[in-house]
C-alpha positions as CSV (number, residue, x, y, z in Angstrom):
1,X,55.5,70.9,66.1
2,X,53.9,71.3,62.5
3,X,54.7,70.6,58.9
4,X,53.3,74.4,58.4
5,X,54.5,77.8,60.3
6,X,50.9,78.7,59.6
7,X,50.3,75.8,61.7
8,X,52.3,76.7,64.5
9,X,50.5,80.7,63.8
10,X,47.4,79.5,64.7
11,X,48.7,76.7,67.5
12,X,50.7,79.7,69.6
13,X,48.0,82.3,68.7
14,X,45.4,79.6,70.5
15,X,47.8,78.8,73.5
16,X,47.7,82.5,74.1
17,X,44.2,83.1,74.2
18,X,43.6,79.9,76.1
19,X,46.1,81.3,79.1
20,X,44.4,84.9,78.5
21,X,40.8,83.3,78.8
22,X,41.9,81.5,82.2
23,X,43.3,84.5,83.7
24,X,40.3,86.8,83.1
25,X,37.7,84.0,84.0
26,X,39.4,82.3,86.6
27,X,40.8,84.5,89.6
28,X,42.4,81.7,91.4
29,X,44.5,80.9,87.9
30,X,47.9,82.5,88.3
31,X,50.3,82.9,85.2
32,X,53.4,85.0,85.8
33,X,54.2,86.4,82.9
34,X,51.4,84.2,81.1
35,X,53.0,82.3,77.8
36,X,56.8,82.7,77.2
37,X,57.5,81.2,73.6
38,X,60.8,79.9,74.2
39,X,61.9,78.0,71.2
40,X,60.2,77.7,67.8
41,X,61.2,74.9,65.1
42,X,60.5,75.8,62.2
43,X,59.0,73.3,59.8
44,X,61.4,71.1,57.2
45,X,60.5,70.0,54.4
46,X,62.4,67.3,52.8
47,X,63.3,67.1,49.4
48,X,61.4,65.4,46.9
49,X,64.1,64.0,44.5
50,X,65.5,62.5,48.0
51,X,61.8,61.3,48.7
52,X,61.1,60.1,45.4
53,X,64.6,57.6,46.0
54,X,63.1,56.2,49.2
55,X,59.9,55.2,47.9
56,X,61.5,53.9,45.0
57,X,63.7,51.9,47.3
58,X,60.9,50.6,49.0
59,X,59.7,49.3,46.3
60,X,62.5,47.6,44.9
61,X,62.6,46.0,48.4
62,X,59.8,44.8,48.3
63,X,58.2,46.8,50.9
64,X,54.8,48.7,51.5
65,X,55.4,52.2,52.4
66,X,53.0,56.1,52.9
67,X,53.9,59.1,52.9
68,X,54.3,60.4,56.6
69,X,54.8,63.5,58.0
70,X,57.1,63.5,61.2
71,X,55.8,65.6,64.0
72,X,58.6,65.2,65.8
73,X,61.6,67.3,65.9
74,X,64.4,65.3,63.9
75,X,68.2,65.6,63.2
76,X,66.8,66.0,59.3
77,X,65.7,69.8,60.7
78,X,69.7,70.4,61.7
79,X,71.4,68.8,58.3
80,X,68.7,70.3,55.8
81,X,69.9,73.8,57.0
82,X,73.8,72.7,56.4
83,X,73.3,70.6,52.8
84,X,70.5,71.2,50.3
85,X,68.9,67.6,50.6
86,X,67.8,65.5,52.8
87,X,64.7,62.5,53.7
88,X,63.6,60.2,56.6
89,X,63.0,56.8,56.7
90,X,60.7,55.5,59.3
91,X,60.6,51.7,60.2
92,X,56.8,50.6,61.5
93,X,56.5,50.0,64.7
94,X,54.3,47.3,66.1
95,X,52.5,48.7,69.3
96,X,52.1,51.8,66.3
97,X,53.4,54.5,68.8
98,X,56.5,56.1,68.6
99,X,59.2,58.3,70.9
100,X,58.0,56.1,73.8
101,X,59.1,53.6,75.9
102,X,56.4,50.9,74.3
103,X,57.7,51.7,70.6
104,X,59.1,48.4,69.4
105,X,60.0,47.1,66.0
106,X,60.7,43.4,65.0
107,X,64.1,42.4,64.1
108,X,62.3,41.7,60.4
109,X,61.2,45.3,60.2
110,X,64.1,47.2,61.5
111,X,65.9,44.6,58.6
112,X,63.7,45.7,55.8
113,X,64.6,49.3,57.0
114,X,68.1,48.6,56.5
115,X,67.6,47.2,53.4
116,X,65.6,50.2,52.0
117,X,68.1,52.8,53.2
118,X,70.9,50.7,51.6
119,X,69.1,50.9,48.4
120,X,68.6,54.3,48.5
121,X,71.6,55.2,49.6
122,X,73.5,53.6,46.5
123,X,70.9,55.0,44.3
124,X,72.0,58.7,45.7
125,X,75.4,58.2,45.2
126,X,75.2,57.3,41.6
């Protein structure tokens, strides 16, 4: 995962020399076929007027917010290909990890989230 395909360029092309390097210098490495790419996501940007109304939200709520990234492979990836915009909201999480067992978010944050969405949500569909 990237926010770049140039990203993921240089991420498979280092995978692939990594396995190549272990299977000339290491004779007890064994690779079958060595790397088999077999699924690719291609980054998604979202779109900015949808951004712009989230961080708008978040301030009318009241609420701190950054910019962020996701890493992670989201539904956003599946709808932006079907309709022309789309965003994320991410609540905090308090152990600061995420897609993990130990994620947890207060009742107070996952609130605020609910509150922001709402907001931007109405905003959208004016």
């Amino acid at each position: 995962r990237a926010a770049s395909n140039e990203t993921l360029d240089k991420l498979e092309r280092a995978a692939r020399d990594a396995v190549e390097y272990a299977l000339n210098v290491e004779p007890r490495v064994t690779c079958g076929d060595g790397l088999v790419l077999h699924h690719r996501t291609e980054p998604t940007a979202c779109s900015s007027d949808v951004q712009d109304v989230l961080r708008a939200s978040a301030d009318a709520c009241g609420l701190n917010h950054i910019d962020l990234p996701s890493r992670a492979g989201h539904d956003a990836q599946n709808v932006a290909r079907a309709v022309p915009h789309v965003g994320m909201l991410f609540v905090p999480s308090e152990t600061k990890v995420s897609h993990s067992p130990d994620e947890f978010s207060t009742p107070k944050q996952v609130a605020d989230g609910v509150r922001a969405l709402a907001t931007a949500v109405l905003a959208l569909a004016q």
